[in-house]
KELUMLUM-802904 format. One record per residue (C-alpha): residue in one letter; z, x, y. Coordinates in steps of 0.5 Angstrom, whole numbers, padded with zeros to 4 digits, always signed. Each point is the difference from the previous one (the first is absolute). Layout:
REM residues N
AZXY
...
This chain:
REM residues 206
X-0008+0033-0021
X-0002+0005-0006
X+0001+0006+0004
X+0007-0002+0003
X+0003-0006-0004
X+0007+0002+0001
X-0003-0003+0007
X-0002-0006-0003
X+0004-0005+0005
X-0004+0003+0006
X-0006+0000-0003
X+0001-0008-0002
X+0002-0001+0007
X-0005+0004+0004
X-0006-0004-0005
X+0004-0008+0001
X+0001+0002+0007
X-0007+0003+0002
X-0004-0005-0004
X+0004-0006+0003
X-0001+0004+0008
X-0008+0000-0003
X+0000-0008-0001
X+0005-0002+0007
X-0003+0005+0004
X-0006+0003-0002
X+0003+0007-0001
X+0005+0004-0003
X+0003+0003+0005
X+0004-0005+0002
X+0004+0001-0007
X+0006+0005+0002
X+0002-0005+0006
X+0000-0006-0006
X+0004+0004-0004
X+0005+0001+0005
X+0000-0008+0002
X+0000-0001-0007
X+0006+0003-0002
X+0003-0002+0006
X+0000-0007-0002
X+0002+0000-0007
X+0006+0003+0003
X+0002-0005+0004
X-0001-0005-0006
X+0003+0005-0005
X+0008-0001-0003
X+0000+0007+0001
X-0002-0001+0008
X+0002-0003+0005
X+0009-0002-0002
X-0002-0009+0004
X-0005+0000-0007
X+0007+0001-0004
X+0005-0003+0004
X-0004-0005+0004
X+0005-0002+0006
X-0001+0007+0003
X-0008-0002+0002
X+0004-0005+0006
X+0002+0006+0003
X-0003+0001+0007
X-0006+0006+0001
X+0005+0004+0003
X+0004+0000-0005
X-0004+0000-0007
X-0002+0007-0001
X-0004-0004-0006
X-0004-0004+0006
X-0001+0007+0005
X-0004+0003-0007
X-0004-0007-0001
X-0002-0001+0007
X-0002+0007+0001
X-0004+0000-0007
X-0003-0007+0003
X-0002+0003+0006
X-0004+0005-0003
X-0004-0004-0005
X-0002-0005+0005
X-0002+0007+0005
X-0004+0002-0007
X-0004-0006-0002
X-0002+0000+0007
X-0002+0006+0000
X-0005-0002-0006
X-0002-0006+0004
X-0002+0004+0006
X-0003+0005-0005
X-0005-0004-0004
X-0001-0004+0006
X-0003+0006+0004
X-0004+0002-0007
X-0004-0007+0000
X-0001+0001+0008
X-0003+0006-0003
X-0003-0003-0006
X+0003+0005-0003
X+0005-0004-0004
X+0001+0001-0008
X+0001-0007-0005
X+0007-0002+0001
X+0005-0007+0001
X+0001+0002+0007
X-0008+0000+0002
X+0000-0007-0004
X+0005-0003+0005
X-0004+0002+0006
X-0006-0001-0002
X+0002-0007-0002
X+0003-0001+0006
X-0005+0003+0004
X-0005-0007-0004
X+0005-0004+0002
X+0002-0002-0007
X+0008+0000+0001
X+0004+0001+0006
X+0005+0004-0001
X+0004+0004+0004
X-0001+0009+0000
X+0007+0000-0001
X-0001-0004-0006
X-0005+0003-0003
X+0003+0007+0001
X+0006-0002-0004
X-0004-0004-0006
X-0004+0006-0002
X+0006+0005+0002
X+0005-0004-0005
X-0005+0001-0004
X-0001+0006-0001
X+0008+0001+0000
X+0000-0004-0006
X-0005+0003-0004
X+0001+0008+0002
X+0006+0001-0004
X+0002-0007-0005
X-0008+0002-0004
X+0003+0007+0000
X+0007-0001-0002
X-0003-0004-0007
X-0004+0006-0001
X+0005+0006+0001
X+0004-0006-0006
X-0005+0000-0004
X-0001+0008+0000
X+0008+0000-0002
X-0001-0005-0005
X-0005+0004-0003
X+0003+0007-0001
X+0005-0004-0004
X-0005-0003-0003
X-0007+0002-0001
X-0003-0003-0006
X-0001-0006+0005
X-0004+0005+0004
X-0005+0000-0006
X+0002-0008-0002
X-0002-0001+0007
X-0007+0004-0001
X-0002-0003-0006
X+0000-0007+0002
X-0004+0002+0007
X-0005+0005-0004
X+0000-0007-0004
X-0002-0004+0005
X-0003+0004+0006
X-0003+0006-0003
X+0001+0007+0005
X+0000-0006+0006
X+0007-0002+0004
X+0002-0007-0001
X-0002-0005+0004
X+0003-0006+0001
X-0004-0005-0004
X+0002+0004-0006
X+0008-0002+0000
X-0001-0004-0004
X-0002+0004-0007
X+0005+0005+0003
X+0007-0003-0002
X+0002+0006-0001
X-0001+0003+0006
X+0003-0007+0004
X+0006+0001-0004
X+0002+0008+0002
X-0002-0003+0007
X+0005-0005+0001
X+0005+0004-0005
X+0000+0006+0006
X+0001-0005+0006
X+0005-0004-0004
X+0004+0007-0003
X+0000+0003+0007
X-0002-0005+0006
X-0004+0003+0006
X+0005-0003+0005
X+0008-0001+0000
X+0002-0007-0001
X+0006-0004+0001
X+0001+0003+0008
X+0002-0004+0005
X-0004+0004+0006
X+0002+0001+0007
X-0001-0003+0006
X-0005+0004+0005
């Protein structure tokens, strides 16, 4: 980031989407795949996407007739061939036992145990929506929160006054929010400023 921060969004969205892969999956090279899926549904929910979430009728026109449909179902298609893909990889490490720490190996692990029953199909779509949840609505509010900052930057030394004040040279943790109200409060304020996702759509049907 401080070598190429005219790219900070790439930057962002790589770590988000990364970490996010590391957590699902046990690994990041899953992550250009997540952000292609990612970015594929927050158009398909969008205002400035598909036309039936603006003008809702046109969501009854039949497949053949809907380019909007044609786009998602294809868009669908693929997650569901990605999150079967890492299903069947991390499947295959801890046959291996070579299987990272991730959501996915807890699910069939726990199935393995008999402690839930189900389906593969679910938990492929569990862990997966997950994952498309965190890798970009975390990295949105970070990429605002650098904007507001280049605005404003005496809340960037605010902000270090109160965490040195409370956690030294350590991160916060989260048993510490409750003496760091300032930091809770630049948070919400980015969340709320620019929401991570669009609201107020009426999505089309798949």
């Amino acid at each position: 980031m401080s070598r190429d921060p005219s790219n900070y969004i790439a930057h962002i969205e790589q770590y988000t989407s990364r970490t996010i892969s590391r957590l699902s999956w046990g690994a990041p090279h899953f992550a250009d795949e997540l952000r292609i899926g990612t970015f594929g549904l927050l158009v398909t929910i969008s205002p400035s996407g598909a036309v039936p979430n603006i003008v809702s009728w046109l969501s009854h026109l039949p497949a053949w007739l809907s380019p909007w449909q044609q786009v998602e179902n294809a868009r669908h298609d693929r997650e569901h061939k990605f999150f079967r893909h890492c299903y069947d990889t991390v499947k295959n490490a801890i046959s291996n036992g070579i299987a990272a720490p991730s959501y996915m190996k807890v699910f069939l692990e726990e199935k393995e145990k008999g402690k839930h029953d189900m389906r593969d199909e679910e938990g492929q779509y569990i862990v997966g929506m997950m994952a498309i949840a965190g890798a970009l609505t975390i990295g949105s509010p970070l990429q605002s929160y650098i904007l507001a900052i280049c605005h404003h930057p005496e809340w960037q030394e605010k902000l270090r006054e109160e965490m040195r004040s409370v956690c030294g040279e350590r991160c916060p943790e989260w048993e510490d929010r409750q003496r760091l109200p300032m930091l809770r409060a630049v948070v919400k304020e980015v969340v709320r400023w620019r929401p991570p996702v669009p609201t107020g759509t009426y999505p089309q049907a798949s």
